[in-house]
GUNU-614079 format. One record per residue: residue in one letter; x, y, z negated of N, C-alpha, C, O in turn. Coordinates in steps of 0.001 Angstrom, whole numbers, plus 500000, padded with zeros to 6 digits. Each point is the difference from the previous one (the first is absolute). Last residue first. Example, Ala and Ser with C-alpha at 12.3 -4.5 7.8 and 13.67 -1.06 7.14 Angstrom:
S512850497750492920500820501190499940499230501090499270500509501108499831/A499781493172500239499110501190500000500900501200500000501036499981499335/
//
This chain:
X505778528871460797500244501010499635500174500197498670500272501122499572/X499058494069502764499116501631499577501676500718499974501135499537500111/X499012497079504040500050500458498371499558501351499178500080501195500284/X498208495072503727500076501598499806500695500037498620499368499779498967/X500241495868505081500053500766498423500583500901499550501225500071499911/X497134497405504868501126500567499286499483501002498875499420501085500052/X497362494492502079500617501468500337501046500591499079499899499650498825/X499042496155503767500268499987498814499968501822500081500647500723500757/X497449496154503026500921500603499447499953500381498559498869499924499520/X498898495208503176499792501536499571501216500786499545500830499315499402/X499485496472503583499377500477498905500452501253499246501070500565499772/X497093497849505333501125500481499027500184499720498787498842500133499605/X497816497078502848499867501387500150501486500118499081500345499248499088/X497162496190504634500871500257498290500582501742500004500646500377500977/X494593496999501291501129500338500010500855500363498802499661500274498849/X495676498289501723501069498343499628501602501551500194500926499930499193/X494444502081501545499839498967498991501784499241499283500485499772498891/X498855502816505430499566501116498699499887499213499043500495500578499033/X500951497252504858500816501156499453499457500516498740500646500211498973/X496423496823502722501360499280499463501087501056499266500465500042498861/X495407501765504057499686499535498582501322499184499249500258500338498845/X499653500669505657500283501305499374499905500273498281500502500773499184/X499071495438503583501463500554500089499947500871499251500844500206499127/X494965498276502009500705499389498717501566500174499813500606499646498988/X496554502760504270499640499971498789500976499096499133500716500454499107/X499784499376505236500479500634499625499503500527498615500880500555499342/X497300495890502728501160499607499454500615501460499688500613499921498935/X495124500074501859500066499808498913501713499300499871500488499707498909/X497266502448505008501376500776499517499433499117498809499332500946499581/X498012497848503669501050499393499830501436500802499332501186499696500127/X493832501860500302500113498566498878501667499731500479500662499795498982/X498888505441501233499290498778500449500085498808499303500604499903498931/X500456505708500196500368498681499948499011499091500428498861500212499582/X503285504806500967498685499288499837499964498745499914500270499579501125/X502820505200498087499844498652500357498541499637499735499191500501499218/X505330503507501942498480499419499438499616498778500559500312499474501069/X504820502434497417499178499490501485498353500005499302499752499610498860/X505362501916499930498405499746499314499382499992501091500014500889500851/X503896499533500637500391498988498808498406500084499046499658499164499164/X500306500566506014499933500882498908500909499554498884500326498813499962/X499837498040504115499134500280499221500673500808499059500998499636499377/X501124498366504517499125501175500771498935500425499063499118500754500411/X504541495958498980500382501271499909498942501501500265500073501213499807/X498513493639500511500669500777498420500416501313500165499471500885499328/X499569496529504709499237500598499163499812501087498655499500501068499645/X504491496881502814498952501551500722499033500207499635499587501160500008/X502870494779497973500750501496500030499162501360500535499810501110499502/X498720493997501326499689500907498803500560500944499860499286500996499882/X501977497610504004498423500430499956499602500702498815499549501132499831/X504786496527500516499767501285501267498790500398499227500044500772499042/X500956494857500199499990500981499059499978501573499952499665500798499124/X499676496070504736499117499685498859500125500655498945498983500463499483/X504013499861503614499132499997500708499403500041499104500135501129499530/X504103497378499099499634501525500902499005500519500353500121501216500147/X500575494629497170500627501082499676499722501190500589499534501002499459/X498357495163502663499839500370498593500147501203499272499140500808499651/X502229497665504933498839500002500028499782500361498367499720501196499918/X504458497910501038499557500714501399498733500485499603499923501229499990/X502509495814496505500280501548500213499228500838500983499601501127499705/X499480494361500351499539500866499121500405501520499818499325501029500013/X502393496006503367498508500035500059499661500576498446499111500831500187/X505739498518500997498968500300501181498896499786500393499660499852501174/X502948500166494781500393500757500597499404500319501546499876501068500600/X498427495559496228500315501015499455500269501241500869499160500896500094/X501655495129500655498425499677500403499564501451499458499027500535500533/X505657498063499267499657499922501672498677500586499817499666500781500891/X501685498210494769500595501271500516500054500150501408500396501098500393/X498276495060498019498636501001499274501371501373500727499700500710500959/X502067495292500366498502500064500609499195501137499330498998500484500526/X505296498695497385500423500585501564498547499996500339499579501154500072/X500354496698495846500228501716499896500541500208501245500259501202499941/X498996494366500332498706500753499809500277501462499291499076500813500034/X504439496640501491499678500070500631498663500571499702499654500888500779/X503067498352495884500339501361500848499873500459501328500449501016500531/X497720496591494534500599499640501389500214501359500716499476501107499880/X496566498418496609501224500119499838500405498899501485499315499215500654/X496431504868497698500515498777500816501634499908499730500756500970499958/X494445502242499274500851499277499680500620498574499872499557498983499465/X498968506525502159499316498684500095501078498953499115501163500357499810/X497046505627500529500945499019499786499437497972500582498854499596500197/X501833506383499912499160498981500117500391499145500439500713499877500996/X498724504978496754500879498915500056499392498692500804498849499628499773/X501469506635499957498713498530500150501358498709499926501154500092500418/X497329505693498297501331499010499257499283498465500361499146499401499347/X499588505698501990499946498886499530500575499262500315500482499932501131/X498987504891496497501008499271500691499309498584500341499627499410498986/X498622505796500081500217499316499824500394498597500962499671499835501174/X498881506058497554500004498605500541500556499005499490500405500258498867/X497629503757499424499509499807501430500897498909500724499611499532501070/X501540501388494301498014500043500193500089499599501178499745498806500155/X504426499325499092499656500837499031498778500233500875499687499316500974/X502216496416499280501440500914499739499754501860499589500833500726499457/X496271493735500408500217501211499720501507500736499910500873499860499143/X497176494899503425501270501418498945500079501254499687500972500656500375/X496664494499501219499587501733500120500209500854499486499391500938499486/X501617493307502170500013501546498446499850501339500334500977500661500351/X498349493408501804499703501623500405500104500774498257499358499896498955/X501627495419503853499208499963498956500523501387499999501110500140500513/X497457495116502254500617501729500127499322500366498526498974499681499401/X502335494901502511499215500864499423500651501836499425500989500391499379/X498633493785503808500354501189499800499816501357499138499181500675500624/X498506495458501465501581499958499524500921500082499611500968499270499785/X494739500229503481500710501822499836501447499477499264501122500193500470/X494864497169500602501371499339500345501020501261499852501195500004500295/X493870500785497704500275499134500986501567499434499722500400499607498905/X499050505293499366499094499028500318500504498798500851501000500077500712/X502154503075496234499089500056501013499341499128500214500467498965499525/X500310503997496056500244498245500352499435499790501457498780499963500158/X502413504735497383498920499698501410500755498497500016500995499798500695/X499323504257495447500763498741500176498562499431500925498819499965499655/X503383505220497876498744499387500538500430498170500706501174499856500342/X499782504982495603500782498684500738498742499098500284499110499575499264/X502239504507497312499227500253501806500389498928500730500901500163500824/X499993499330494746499629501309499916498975500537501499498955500587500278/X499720495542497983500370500803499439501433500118500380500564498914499861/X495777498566503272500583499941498507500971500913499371500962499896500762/X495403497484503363500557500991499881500649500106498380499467499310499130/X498678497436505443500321500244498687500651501203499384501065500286500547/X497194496193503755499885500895500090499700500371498397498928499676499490/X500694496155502213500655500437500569500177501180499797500719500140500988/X496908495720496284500617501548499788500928500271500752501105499785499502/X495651495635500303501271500737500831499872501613499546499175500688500601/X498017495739497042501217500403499636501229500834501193501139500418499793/X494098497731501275500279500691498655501197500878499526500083501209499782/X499243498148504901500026499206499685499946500668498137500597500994499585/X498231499478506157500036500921498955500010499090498298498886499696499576/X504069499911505553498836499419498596500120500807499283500984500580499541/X501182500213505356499618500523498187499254498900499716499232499655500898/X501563501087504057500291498904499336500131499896498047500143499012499279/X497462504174505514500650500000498346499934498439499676498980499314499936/X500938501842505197499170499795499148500942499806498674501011499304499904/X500814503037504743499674498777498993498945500192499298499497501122500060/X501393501326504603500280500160498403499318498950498809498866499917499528/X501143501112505766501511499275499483499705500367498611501061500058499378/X495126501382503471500132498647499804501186499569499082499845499103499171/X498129505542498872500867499333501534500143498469499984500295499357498993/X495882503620498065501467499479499758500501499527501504499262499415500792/X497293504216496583499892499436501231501252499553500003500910500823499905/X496926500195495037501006501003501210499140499064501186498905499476499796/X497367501659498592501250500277500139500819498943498790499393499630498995/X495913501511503744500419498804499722501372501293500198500234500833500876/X495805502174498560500202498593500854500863499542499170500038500415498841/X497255503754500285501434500008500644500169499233501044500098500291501192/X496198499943496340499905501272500440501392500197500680500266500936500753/X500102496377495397498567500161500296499939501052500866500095501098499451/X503602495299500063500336500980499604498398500517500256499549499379500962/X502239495441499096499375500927500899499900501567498904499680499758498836/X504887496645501113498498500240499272499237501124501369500537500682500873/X504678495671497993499173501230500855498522499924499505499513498969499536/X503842498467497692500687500289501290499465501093500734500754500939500253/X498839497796494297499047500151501726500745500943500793500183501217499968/X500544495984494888500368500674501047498834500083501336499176499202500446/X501115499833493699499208499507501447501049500760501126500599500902499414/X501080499087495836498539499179499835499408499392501381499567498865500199/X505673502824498234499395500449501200498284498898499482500088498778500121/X503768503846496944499704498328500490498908500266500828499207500878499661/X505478502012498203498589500477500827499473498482500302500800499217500512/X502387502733495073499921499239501302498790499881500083499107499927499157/X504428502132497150498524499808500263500026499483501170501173499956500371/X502857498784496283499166501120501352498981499983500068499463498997499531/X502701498717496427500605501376500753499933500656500759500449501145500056/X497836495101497641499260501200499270501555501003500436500511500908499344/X498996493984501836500990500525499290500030501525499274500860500393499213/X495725497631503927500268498968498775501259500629499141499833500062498781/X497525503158504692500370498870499827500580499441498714500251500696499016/X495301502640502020501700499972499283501032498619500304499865499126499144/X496004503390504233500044499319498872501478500028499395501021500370500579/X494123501683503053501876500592499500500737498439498160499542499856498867/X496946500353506340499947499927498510501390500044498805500972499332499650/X496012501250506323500777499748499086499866500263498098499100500586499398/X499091498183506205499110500539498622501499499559499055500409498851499832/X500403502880505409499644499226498742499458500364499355499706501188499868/X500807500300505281499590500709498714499843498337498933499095499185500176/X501980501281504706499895500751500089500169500677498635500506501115499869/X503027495330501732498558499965499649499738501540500071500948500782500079/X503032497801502706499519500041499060498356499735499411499104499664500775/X504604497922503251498607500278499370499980501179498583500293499275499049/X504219499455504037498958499800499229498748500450500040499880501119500498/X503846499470502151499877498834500599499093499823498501499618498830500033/X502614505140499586499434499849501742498984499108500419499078500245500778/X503221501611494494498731499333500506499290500039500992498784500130500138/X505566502080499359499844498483499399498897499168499694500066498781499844/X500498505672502512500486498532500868499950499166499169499709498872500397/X496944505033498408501609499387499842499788498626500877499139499144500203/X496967503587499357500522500062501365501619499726499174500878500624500595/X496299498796495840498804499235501310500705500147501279499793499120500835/X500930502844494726501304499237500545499166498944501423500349499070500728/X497086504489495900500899500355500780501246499532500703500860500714500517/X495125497318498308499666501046500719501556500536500529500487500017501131/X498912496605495395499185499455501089499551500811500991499129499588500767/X503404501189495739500692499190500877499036499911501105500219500066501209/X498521502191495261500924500762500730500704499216501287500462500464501043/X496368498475494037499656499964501992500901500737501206499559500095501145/X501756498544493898498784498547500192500021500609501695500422499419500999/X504111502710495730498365500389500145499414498792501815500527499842501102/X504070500460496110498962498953499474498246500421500870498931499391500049/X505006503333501336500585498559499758498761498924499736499631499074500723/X499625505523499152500033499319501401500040498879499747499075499202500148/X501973502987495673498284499825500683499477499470501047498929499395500050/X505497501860498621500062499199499411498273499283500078499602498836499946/X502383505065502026500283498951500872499377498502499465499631499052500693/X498808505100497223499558499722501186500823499307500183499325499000499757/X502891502053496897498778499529499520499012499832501534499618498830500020/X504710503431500359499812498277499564498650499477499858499543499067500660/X500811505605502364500089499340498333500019498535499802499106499229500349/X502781503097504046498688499780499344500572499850498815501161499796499645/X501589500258504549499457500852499606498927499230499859499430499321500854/X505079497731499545498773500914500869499651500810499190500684500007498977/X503824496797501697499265500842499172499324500450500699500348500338501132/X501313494869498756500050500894500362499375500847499849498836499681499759/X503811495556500037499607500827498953499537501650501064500889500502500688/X499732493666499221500013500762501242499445501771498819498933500067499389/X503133493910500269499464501112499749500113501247500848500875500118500858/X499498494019498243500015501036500734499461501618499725498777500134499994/X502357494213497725499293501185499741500773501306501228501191500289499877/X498559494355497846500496501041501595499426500737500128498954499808500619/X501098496394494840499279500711500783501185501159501281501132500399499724/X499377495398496836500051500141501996499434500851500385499688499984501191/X500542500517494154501726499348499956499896499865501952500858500411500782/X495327502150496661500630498595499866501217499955500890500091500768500957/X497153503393498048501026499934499362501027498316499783501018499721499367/X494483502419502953500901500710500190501483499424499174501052500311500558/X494995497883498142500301499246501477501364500849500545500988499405500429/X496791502305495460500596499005499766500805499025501108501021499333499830/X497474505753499659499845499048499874500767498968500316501014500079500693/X500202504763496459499511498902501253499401498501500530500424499050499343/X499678503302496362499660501008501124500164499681501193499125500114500859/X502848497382494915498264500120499987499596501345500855499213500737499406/X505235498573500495499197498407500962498688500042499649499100499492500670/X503687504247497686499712500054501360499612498648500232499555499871501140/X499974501666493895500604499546500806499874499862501418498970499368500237/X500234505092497447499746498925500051500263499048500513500122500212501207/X502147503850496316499370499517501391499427498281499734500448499061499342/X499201506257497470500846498491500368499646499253500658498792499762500005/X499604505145500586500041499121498652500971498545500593500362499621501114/X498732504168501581500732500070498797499897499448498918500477500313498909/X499855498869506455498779499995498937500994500744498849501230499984500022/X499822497879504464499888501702500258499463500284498858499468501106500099/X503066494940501781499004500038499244500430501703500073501014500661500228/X500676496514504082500155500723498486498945499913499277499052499460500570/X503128497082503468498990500575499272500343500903499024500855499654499185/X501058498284505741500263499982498630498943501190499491499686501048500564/X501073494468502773498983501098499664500559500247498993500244499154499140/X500355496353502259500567501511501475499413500914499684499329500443500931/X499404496220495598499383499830501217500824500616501523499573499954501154/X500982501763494098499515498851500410499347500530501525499541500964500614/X503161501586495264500274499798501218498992498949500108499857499570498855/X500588504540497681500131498597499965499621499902501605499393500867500627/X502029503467495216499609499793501696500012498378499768500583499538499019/X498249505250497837499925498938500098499849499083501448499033499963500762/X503076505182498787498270499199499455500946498388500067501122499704500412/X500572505552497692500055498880501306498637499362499702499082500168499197/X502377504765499739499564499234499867499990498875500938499782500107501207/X503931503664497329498804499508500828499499499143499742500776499183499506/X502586503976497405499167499087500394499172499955501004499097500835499935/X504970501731496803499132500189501238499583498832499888500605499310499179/X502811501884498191498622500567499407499157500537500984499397501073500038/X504764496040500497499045499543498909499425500562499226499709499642498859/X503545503493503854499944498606499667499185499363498989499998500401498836/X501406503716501456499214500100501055499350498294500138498858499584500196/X505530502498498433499061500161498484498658499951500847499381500996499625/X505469496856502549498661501534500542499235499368498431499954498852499558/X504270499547502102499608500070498721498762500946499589499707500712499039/X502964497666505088499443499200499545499225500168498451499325499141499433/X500013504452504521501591499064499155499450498375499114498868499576499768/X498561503973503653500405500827498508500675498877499247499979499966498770/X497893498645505550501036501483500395499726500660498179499417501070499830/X498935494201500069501556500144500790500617501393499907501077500322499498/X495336497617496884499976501301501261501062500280500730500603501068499888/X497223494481497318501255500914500039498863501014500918498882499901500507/X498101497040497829501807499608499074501490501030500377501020500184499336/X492679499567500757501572500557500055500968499087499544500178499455498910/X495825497796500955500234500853499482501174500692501204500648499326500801/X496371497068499949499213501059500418501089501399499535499906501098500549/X499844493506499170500122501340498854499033501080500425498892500309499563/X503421496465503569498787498672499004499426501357499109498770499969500046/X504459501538502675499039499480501206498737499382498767498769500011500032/X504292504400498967500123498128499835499297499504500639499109500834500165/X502731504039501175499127499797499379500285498217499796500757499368500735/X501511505394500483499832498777500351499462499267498834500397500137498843/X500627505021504240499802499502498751499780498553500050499656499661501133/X502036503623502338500732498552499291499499499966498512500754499872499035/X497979503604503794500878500748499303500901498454499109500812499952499077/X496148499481505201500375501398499455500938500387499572500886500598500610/X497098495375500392500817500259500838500462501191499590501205500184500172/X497538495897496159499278501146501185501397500773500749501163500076499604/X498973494837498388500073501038499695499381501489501098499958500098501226/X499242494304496267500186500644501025500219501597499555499527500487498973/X502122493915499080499714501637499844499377500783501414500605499726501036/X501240495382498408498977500093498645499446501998500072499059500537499416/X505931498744502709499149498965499433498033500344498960499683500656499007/X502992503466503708500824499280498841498669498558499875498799500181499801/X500734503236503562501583500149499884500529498698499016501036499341500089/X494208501686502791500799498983498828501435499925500042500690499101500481/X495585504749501669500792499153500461500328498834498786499405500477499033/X497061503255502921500795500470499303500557498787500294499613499573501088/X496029502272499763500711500660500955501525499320499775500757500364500900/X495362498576496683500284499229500952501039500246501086500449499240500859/X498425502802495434500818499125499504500281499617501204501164499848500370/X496314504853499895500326498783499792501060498934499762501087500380500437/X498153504476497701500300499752501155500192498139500056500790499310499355/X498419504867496839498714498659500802500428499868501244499223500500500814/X503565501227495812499511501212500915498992499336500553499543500645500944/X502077496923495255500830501509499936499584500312501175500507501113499865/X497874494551499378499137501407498950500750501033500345499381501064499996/X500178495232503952501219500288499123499374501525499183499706501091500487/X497219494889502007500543501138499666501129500508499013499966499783498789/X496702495936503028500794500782501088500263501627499601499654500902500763/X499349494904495963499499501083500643501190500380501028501225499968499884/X499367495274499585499798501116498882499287500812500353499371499587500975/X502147494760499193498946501057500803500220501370498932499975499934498771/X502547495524502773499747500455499423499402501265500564500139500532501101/X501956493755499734499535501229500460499459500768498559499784499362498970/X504312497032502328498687500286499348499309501434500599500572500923500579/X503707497278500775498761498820500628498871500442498615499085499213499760/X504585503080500139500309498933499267499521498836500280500222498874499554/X497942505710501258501180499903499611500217498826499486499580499879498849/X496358503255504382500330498429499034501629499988499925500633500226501031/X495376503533499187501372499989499865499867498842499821499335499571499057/X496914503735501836500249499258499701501284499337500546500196500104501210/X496226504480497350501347499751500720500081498296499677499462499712498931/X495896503517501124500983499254499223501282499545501060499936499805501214/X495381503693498006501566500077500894500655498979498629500210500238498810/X494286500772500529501297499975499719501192499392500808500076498772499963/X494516500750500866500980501699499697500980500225499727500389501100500392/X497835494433500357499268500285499407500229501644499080499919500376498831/X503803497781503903499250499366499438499072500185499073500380499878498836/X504162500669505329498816501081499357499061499004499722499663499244500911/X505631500008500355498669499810500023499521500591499062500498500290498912/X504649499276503058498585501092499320499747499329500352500614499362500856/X504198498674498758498685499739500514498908501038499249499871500070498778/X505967498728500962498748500954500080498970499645500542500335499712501149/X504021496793499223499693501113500675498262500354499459499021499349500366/X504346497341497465500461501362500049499676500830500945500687501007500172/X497449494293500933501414500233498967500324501497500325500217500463501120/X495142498500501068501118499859499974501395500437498942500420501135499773/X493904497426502008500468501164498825501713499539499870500210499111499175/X496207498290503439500147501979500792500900500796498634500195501209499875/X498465494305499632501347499713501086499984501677500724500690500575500841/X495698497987495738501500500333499422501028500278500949500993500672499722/X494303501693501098500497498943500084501201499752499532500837500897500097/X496216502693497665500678500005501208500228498223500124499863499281499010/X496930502276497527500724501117501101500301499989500577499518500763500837/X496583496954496038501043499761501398500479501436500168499279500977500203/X498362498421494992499721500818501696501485499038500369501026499834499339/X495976499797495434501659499415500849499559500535501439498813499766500225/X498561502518495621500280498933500273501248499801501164500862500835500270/X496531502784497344500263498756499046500342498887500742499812498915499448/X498629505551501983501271500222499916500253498328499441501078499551500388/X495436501742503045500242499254498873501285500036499602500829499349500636/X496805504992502870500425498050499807500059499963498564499832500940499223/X498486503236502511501251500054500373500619498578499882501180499810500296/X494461500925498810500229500557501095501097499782500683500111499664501179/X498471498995493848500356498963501243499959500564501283500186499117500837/X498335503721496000501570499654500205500508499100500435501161499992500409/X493650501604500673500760500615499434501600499588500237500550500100501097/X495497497526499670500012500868500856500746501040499891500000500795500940/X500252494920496438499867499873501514500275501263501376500628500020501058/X498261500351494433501458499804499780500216499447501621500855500439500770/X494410500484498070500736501465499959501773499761499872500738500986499974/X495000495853501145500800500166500046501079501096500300500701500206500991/X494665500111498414500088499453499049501435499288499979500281499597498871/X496978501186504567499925502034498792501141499323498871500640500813499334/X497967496492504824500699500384499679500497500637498826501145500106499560/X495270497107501063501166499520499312501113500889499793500742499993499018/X495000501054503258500095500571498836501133498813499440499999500093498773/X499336499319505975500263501493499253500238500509498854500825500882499762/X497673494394501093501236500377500686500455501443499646500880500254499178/X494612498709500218500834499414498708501878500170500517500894500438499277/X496062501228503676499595500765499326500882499172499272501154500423500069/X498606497136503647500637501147499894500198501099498969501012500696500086/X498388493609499533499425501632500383500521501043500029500687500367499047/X501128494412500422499906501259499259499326501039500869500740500589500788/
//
């Protein structure tokens, strides 16, 4: 894609550039891990602008607004006096965990006229994986197995997670994630590609995989190093750094992206292994990322080897180091940034194009009816 046809795609994603600012209300977000959300103890989290409280009673979990309507003082502040119920710290108003409704107002008796003509709104909660999910949408939820994927959800998958909040707009993290040349510049001094080769620059090609849920990056040619005109020969690689063991192979789709903000890195080679990244809008300027990563193996000697291999070589080098980077990038862009686009932002083109095309929008409000006069 040319720079000029690149440019003028933008004009033209105005939902992109507009209310998808603030994220995709329509769909299922990671919040918290399940083993972080404890019997009858309050949990805030902030999601795509909205303060939600989450409560598991019963070994179920549940999600509301983080606000009590009689003075807006959080829920989260507050306690589970009574089964199934949380109540605010205040004045003991108490609310249904599944409902949302009032049911009493402790400090005005049991017979408070106050009762069941209050409401918070809850959301819709489901658990997989060590992950518990809300739907944030207002239309009816969709089933959560058609949102996650599928590998995530088999019966051996070992899934590790690491959640943390930076400064930026989702929509830039969600651009990093998939965007073709960043790696090849800005992760060039991570320890985790100490002992690798990158290439300097692919000829890439954005395609739909077979199941028409991610788009994915297929690599046509790679070149390790090139003469630059007037420059020279770059990069310059150190004896200890391998040579790319990749095939560039029809069908290998390492690198995938898919609705709402969810990115999936099949690692290369003997890797094994596979990271899979959500870019959690929690409101304009920043956002959460939400990484899982998983391998899958049964025995409890090969879940001891991935949680050894895990804990002291991926976490070290991956998690911290590597994702480090994008974070400082991201954070360090405008929320309107100017732009010029090159041939390898066509993956960020088509991200940007998926959203605006394939995403799922509110549905519409109904407006409230005027009685004549």
């Amino acid at each position: 894609m040319a720079e000029g046809q690149a440019r003028s795609g933008i004009d033209r994603w105005e939902f992109y550039g507009g209310e998808a600012a603030d994220g995709l209300t329509e769909y299922w977000y990671p919040v918290m891990p399940s083993r972080a959300l404890k019997r009858n103890k309050p949990v805030r989290r902030k999601l795509l602008g909205r303060n939600l409280v989450l409560v598991r009673d019963q070994g179920r979990a549940y999600a509301l607004d983080d606000r009590c309507p009689h003075r807006e003082v959080p829920l989260s502040m507050g306690s589970c006096e009574f089964a199934g119920h949380i109540t605010c710290v205040y004045h003991g108003w108490t609310f249904d965990l599944a409902s949302g409704v009032l049911k009493a107002a402790l400090t005005d008796g049991p017979n408070s006229p106050i009762a069941g003509k209050a409401k918070v709104r809850t959301y819709p909660v489901e658990e997989r994986a060590g992950m518990v999910f809300a739907w944030m949408g207002e239309a009816k939820p969709a089933p959560i197995e058609d949102e996650l994927p599928e590998e995530l959800l088999r019966p051996d998958a070992r899934a590790y997670w690491l959640m943390r909040e930076s400064k930026g707009n989702w929509r830039y993290a969600s651009e990093n994630g998939f965007d073709e040349a960043h790696n090849k510049m800005l992760h060039r001094s991570s320890p985790w590609v100490l002992f690798r080769r990158i290439p300097a620059w692919n000829e890439t090609e954005i395609i739909k995989t077979e199941d028409r849920k991610w788009i994915a990056r297929r690599q046509r040619e790679m070149h390790m190093s090139d003469q630059y005109p007037g420059l020279g020969r770059w990069p310059r690689f150190n004896f200890w750094q391998r040579r790319s063991r990749t095939v560039l192979a029809s069908n290998a789709h390492t690198v995938s992206m898919r609705l709402p903000c969810l990115l999936r890195v099949i690692q290369p080679g003997r890797g094994t292994w596979t990271h899979f990244n959500w870019y959690m809008p929690v409101q304009r300027d920043t956002y959460r990322d939400v990484v899982a990563q998983v391998r899958w193996v049964n025995g409890w000697w090969r879940r001891l080897a991935w949680w050894l291999r895990h804990k002291t070589y991926i976490w070290v080098f991956h998690r911290h180091h590597f994702l480090t980077q994008d974070m400082a990038a991201i954070a360090a862009m405008p929320d309107t940034h100017p732009e010029r686009f090159f041939r390898p932002d066509i993956s960020i083109a088509a991200w940007r194009r998926l959203v605006e095309d394939e995403a799922r929008r509110p549905p519409p409000r109904t407006a409230p009816s005027v009685a004549a006069e």
